[in-house]
LUMMI-686511 format. One record per residue (C-alpha): x, y negated, z negated. Coordinates in steps of 0.25 Angstrom, whole numbers, padded with zeros to 4 digits, always signed. Each point is the difference from the previous one (the first is absolute). Last residue first. Layout:
XYZ...
This chain:
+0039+0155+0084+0008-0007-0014-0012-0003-0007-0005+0015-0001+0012+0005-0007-0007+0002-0012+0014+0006-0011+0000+0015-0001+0015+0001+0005+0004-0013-0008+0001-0016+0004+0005-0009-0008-0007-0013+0003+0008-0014+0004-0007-0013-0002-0003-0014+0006+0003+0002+0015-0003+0013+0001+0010+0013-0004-0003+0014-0002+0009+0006-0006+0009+0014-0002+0007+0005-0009+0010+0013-0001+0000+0006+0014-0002+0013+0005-0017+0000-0005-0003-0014+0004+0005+0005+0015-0009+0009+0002-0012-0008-0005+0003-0010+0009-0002+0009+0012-0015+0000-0003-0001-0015-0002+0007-0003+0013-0010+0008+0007-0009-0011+0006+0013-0008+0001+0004+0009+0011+0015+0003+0004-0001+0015+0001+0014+0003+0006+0004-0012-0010-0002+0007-0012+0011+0008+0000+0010-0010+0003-0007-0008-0013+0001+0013-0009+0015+0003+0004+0003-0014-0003-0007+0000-0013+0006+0013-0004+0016-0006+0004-0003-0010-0010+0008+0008-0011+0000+0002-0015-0008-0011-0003-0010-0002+0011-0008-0011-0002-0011-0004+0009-0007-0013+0001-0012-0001+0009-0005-0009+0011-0013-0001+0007-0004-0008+0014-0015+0000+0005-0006-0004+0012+0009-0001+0012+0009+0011-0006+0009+0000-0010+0008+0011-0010+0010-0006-0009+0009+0010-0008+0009-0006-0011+0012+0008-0005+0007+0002-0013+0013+0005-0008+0003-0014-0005+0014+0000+0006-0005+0006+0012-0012-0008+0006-0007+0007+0009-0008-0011+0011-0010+0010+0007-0009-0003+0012-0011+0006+0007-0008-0007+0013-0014+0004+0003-0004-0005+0012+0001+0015+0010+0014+0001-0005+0011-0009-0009+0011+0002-0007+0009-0007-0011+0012+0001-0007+0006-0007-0010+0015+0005-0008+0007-0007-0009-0011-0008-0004+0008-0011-0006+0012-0001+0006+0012-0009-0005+0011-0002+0011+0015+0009-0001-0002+0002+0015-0001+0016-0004-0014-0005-0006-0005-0007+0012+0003+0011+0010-0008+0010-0011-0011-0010+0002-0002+0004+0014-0014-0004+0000-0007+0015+0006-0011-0001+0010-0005+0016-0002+0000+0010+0009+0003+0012-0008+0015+0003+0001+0002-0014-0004-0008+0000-0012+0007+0014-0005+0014-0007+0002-0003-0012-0007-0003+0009-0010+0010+0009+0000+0011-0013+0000-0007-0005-0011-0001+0012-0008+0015+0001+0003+0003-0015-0004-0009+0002-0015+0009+0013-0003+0013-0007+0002-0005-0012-0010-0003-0011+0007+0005-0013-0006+0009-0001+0013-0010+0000+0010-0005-0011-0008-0015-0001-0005
C-alpha cells in the first residue's frame, strides 16, 4: 500500500501503532519512512522481539485488516493469521502484553485471549491454515 491510498484513519492507527512498538521495545522496520517516500510497502508495519531464545514477530497488513504472528525458538516455529477488522490496535496490545511473559509453553493460554478481541484467527503450517476458536486444542502449539 501507498501512503497516499491510506484513508486518514489507516495513517493514525499506523502512527499509534508504531508508537505502541516503539515504546515497548520492539526492533521496528520503519515502513512508515518508506510509505511517505511514495514506495509501495507491504507490510506496513514489522516488528520483532527477542528474549531468553524466543524471538516474536508481527507483520500487519493494513489494507487487508490482518497480521501474522511467528513465534521461534531453536525447536519449534509457529505462525498464525490474525484479522482484526475494525482495528489492529487489539493485536498490537495483545502481542506487547505478552511479551512480559515470553514463553512458548504459555503461548497457547495467552492465545485464547486474543481469539476472543479479534474476528479470526488461524493457525497456519505449510500445507493449510485452521481457524482457530477459544475452545479450539491448543496443545500443538506448546
Amino acid at each position: 500500500m501507498f501512503l497516499h491510498e491510506m484513508s486518514e484513519e489507516q495513517r493514525l492507527e499506523l502512527s499509534a501503532v508504531e508508537e505502541r512498538f516503539r515504546q515497548n521495545g520492539w526492533n521496528l522496520d520503519t515502513v512508515s519512512e518508506l510509505l511517505h517516500s511514495g514506495t509501495w510497502a507491504s507490510p506496513e508495519v514489522s516488528a520483532d522481539l527477542e528474549r531468553d531464545g524466543v524471538e516474536l514477530g508481527c507483520d500487519l497488513y493494513f489494507d487487508d485488516r490482518y497480521g501474522v504472528i511467528t513465534l521461534e525458538t531453536s525447536a519449534r516455529r509457529r505462525q498464525f493469521q490474525v484479522y482484526c477488522t475494525a482495528s489492529l490496535l487489539p493485536l498490537v496490545d495483545w502481542l506487547t502484553t505478552y511479551q512480559r511473559q515470553l514463553s512458548p509453553t504459555d503461548f497457547a493460554r495467552q492465545l485464547h485471549a486474543l481469539i476472543s478481541t479479534c474476528d479470526r484467527v488461524f493457525y497456519l503450517t505449510a500445507e493449510k491454515r485452521y481457524l482457530l476458536e477459544v475452545n479450539s486444542s491448543f496443545d500443538d502449539f506448546t
